[in-house]
N, C-alpha and C positions, 0 to 999 in steps of 0.2 A: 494689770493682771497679765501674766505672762501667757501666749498663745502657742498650746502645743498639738497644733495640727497637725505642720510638717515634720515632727518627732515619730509624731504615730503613722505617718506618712511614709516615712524610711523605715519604722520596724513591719506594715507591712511589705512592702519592699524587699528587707532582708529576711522578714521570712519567708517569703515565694522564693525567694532565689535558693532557700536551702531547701525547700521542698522541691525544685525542680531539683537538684543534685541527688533528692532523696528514692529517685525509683517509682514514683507515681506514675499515674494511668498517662498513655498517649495524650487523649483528648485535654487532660489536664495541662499536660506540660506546650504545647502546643498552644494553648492559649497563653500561660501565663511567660514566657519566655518571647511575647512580643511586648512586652514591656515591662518584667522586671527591673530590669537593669541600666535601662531609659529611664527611668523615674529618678535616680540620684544625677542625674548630669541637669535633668529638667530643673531639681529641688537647687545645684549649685549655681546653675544660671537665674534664678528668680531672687538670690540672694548677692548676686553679685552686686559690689555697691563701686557708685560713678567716685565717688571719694582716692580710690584707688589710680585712678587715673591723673591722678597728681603725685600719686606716694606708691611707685609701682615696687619697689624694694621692699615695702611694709608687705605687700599682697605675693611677690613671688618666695619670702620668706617663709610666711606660715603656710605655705603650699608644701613646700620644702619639708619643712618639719612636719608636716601634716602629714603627707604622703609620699615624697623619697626618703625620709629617713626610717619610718616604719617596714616600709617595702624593702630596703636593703638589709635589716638587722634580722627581721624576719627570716628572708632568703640564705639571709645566710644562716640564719641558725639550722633549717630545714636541711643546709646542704651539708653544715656537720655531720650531722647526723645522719643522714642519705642511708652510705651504708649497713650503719648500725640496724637501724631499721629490717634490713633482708634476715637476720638470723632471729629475730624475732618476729617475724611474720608481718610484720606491717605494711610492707614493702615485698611482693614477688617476680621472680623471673617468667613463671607460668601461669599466673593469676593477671589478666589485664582489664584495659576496658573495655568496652563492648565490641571497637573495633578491631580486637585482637593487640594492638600495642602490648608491649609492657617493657618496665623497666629494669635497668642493670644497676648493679655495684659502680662507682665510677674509679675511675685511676687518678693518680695523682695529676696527670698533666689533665684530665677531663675536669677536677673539682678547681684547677686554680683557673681552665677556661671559663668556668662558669662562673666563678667569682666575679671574675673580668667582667664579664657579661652583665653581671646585677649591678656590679655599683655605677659601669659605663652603660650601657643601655639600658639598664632596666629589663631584662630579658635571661636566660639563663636561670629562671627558676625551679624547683621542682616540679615535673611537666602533672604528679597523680596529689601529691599532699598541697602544694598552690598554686593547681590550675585558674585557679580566680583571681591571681595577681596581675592579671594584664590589667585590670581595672585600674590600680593605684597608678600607671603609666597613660595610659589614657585620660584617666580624669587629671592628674599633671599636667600635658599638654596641652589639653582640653582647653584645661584653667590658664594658661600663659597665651596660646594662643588669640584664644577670646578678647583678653587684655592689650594685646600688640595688635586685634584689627581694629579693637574698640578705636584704641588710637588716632589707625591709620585713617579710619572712615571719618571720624571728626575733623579730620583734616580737611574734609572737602565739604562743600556746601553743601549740596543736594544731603547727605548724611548726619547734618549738625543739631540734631533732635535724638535723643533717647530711644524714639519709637522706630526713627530711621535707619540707626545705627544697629539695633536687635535686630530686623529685617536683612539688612546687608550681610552681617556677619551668617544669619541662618542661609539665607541662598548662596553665599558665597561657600560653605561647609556641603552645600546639599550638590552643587555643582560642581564640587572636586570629590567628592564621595562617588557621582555619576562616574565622572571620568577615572577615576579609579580604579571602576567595576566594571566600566563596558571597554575600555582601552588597557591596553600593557603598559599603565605605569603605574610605579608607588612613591609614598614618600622615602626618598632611601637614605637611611640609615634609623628610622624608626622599624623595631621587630614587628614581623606578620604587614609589612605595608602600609601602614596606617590607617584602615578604613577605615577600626573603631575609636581612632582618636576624633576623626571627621566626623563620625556619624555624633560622637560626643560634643565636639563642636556646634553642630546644628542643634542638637538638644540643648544645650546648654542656653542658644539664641532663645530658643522657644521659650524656656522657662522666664529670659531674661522680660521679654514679649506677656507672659501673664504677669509678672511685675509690673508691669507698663497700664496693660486694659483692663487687669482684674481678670479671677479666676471664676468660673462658671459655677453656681450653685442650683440647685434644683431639682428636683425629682425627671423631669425630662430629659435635662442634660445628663445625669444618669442612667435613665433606658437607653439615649440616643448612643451612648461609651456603650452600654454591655451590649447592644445590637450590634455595630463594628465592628469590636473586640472577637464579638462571639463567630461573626460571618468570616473574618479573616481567621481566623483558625481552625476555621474547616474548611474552607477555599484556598484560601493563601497562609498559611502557616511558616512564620520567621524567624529569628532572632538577630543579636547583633554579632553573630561568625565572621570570624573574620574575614572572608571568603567566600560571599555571600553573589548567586546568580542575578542577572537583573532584573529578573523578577522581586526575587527576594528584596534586592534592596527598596524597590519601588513602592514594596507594600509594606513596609515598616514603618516610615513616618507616621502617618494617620493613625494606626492601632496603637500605635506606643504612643501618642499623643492623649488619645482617648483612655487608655488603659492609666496612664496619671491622673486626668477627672475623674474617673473611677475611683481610685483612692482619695486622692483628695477630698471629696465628696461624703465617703465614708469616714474619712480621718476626722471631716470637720463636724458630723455626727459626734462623735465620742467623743471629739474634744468638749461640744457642748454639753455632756455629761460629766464633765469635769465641771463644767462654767454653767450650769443651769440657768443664771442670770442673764446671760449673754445672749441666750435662746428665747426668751421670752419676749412676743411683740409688745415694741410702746405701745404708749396710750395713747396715740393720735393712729392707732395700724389702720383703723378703719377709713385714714382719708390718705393711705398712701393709692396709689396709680395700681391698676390689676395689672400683673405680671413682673412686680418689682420686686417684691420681698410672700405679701400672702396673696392667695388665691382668692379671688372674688367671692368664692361661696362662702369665704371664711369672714367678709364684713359684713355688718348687719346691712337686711337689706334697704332699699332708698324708697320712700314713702312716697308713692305713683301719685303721680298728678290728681285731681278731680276728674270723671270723667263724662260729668253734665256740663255742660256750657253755663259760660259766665254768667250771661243774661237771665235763668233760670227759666222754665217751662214754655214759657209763651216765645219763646227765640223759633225762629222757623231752621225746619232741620237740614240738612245737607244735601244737596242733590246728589240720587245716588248711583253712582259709578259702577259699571260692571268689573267683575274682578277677570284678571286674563288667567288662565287658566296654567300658561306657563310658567307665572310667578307664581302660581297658589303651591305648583306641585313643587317649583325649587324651591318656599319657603318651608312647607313640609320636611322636604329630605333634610335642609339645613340646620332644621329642628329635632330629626330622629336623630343624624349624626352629634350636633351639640349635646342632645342627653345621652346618646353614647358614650363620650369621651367623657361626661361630666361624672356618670357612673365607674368608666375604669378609673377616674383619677380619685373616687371616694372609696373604691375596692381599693386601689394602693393603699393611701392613706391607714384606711383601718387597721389593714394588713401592717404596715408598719409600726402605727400605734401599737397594735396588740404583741407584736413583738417586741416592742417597748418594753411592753408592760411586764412581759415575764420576764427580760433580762434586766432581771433587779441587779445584777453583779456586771452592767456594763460599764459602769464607776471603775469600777476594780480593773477590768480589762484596759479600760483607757488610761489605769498607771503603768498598769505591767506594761502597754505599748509605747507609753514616753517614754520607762528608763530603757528597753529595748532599742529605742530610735536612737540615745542617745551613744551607745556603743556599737552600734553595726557593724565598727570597723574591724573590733574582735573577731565580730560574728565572720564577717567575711573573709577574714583571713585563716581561721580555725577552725572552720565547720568541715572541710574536708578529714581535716584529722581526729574532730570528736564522733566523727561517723565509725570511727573504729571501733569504739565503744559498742553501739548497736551492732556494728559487723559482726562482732563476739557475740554479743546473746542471740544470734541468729543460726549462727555454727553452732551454739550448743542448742538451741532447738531444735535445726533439721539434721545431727552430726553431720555436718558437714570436714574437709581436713581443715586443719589449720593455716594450712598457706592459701585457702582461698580469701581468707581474711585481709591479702594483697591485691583484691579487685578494685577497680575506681569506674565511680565514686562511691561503690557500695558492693558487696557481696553480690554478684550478677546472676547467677543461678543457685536453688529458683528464686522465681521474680518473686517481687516483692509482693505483698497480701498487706492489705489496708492497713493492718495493726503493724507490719514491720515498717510500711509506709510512714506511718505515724510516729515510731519507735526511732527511725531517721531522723526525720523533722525537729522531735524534741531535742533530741543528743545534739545534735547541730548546731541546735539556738540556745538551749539549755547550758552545756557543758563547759562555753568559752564566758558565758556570764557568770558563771559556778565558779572558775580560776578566776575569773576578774575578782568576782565578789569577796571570795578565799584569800587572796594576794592583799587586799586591801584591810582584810578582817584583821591577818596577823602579821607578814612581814613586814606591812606597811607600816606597822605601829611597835613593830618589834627591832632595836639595834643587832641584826646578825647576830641572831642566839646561836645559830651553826657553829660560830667560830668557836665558843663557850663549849660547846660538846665535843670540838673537834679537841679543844686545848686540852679538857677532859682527857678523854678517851686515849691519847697518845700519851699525857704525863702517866697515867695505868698503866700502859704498856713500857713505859720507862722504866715506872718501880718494877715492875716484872722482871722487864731487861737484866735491871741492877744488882740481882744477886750472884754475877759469876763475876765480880773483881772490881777493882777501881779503873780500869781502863774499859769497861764494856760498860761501866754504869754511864762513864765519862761520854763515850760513845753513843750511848743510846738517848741522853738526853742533847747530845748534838742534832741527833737525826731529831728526834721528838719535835725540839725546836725548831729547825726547818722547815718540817714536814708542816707545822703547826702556822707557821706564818705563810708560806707556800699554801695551803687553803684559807686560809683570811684573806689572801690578797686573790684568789682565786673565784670567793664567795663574796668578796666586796663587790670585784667587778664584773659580777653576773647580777648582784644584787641594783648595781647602778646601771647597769644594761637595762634590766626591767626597768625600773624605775626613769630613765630615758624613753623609755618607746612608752611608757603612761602618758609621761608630758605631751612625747611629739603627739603622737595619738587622741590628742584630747579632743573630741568634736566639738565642744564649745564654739568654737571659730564659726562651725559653719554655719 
């Protein structure tokens, strides 16, 4: 039975991350922006397999096609179209982000710089339609580096254990990430310096490290994540910037660590709403060890000794011992405090139960979050431009003009209202599954009906052509026919374009 934890793991994942781009509250985005985006580097390192380390051309291959071939076809289609974009409002000169930026028309020698740029560096993106492209460049290196220390560390003794090797690679990532950020160097010739490839590196270790010891489950380990989580984003508030003070970077590890148990924890919830079986304790639960799987209050209880002497009545009784007065009062308190805690853990409980119980449709939710996890990569690559959609029905709520429709990531004034907040979110995660869904429904399964309409539509305008003589009919069906193969061969190879960036793009791999 296949286990779709880490599925629903990454949808929620990518959907914080399109809610952070959507305009929500401070306080929200502030918490969840210390580990959104740590959670996918965490999820590739726990899946990384030592197999690889024999067949390193099998694992930098489908890296490759995983993620440099979708991020170059991508880039570059964004960058065709660049200008197109500005006279239809998508895209403006006086509409930017919050920082004031905004973008231009490019020129011929600026669109083939930029070319250069995506399929060499990786960089040279569209800075407002994929700004969330550095990820597919980070988690790339991420992944190859990780593999080349794996190597390197097994090399040497002290490192020739699994548990070793995660360890090494994480503080070696965490200690050029330092230096990085507190001294004037970078990695040169990776774009933006490299931090976030290093900080993906050490993530990466970490995950590879819950592979290793097992990942935390529990109602505890969950308070002790959202306590952390919730302290650092109101004290220390981060993300992964590229360009992060040292502060910042200092307090990122720990919350984005804890902010993946969180998910996880909840992932593995749902998932056991898919697998009811799975959840349910054996039938020996009541002689597993307290604190393993269930909680003590949950085994029947253990049948107390006798508390008369062996001997029966006539045994002479005990001499009796004063009680110290120190011990009576700490057995007291160790007593209030145990039925304290025994209390809040039976309020959680219920409280959870009872939430149980009315989300009769968490089944439902834990599919829609597999097939979600299963394509993120859509999602992250598209959500900046299906927020256009919402940007429109927002301009025609508050009339707003039409060129402010060219804000990033979202129409910036006025701010957003819970429902337009919302109104983000869906189009974000909604829209790029809706073309996926679409593209598969009918082109997939259809032989380029286009060229059928084109052939159409052009031999019509032929016979039209054809009643001013024998040389303009001759004529017209020359061009007809050109024109006619010229979009077949035009609509082939946009149709195997797609049909390319399906393949490379397949999550399955990971």
């Amino acid at each position: 039975m296949r286990n779709h934890t880490f599925n629903i793991v990454k949808a929620l994942a990518i959907i914080l991350v399109v809610a952070c781009h959507a305009g929500g509250p401070a306080w929200f985005n502030h918490t969840v922006f210390l580990f959104h985006v740590p959670v996918f580097f965490i999820c590739a390192g726990y899946f990384f397999h030592t197999k690889y380390l024999n067949d390193e051309r099998t694992f930098v291959v489908r890296r490759l096609r995983g993620l440099y071939v979708p991020f170059v076809k991508w880039s570059l289609f964004f960058l065709i179209i660049h200008n197109v974009l500005f006279p239809i409002g998508l895209l403006s000169e006086t509409y930017g982000n919050s920082g004031g930026g905004v973008t231009h028309p490019f020129t011929l020698h600026q669109t083939v710089q930029h070319a250069i740029s995506i399929v060499c560096n990786m960089s040279g993106y569209d800075p407002f339609l994929g700004g969330t492209f550095w990820f597919f460049r980070a988690l790339l290196l991420s992944s190859i580096a990780f593999l080349l220390l794996f190597k390197l560390l097994r090399r040497l003794t002290a490192f020739s254990s699994d548990k070793a090797a995660g360890w090494g690679i994480a503080l070696i990532a965490l200690l050029m990430a330092y230096v990085k950020v507190d001294g004037p160097y970078s990695l040169t010739g990776i774009a933006q310096g490299g931090y976030r490839e290093l900080m993906g590196l050490f993530f990466m270790g970490v995950g590879f490290l819950f592979r290793q010891y097992g990942l935390p489950r529990g109602k505890w380990w969950l308070m002790a994540g959202c306590v952390v989580v919730g302290l650092s984003a109101a004290y220390l508030p981060t993300s992964m910037a590229w360009n992060p003070t040292l502060t910042q970077f200092l307090s990122l590890p720990l919350p984005a660590i804890c902010g993946f148990v969180i998910l996880f924890i909840v992932a593995d919830k749902l998932n056991g709403r898919l697998h009811p079986a799975a959840t349910e304790p054996p039938a020996d639960a009541d002689r597993w060890p307290a604190g393993l799987s269930y909680a003590s209050h949950d085994r029947p209880e253990a049948v107390s000794p006798a508390t008369t002497p062996a001997g029966g009545e006539d045994e002479e009784p005990l001499p009796h011992i004063p009680a110290n007065p120190i011990l009576l009062t700490a057995n007291r308190l160790r007593t209030r405090i145990s039925s304290i805690v025994l209390r809040m853990q039976n309020t959680i409980t219920q409280l959870i139960d009872k939430v149980d119980r009315k989300l009769h449709f968490s089944k439902n939710i834990a599919h829609a979050l597999c097939y979600i996890g299963e394509r993120t990569l859509y999602i992250f690559a598209f959500h900046l431009l299906a927020f256009k959609v919402a940007g429109a029905i927002k301009i025609g709520i508050y009339s707003l003009p039409w060129e402010a429709l060219g804000g990033h990531p979202y129409v910036l004034q006025p701010a957003n209202n819970a429902l337009i907040f919302l109104l983000y979110t869906v189009c974000g995660v909604g829209l790029p599954l809706l073309w996926i869904a679409g593209y598969r429904a009918t082109i997939g399964h259809i032989d380029l009906p286009f060229t059928h309409w084109a052939d159409l539509s052009l031999q019509a305008i032929a016979k039209v052509l054809s009643g001013g003589g024998m040389g303009l009919r001759r004529t017209a069906r020359f061009c007809a026919t050109g024109i006619s193969t010229m979009v077949r061969n035009v609509w082939s190879s946009f149709c195997q374009t797609i049909k390319d960036i399906m393949d490379a793009s397949n999550t399955a791999d990971e």
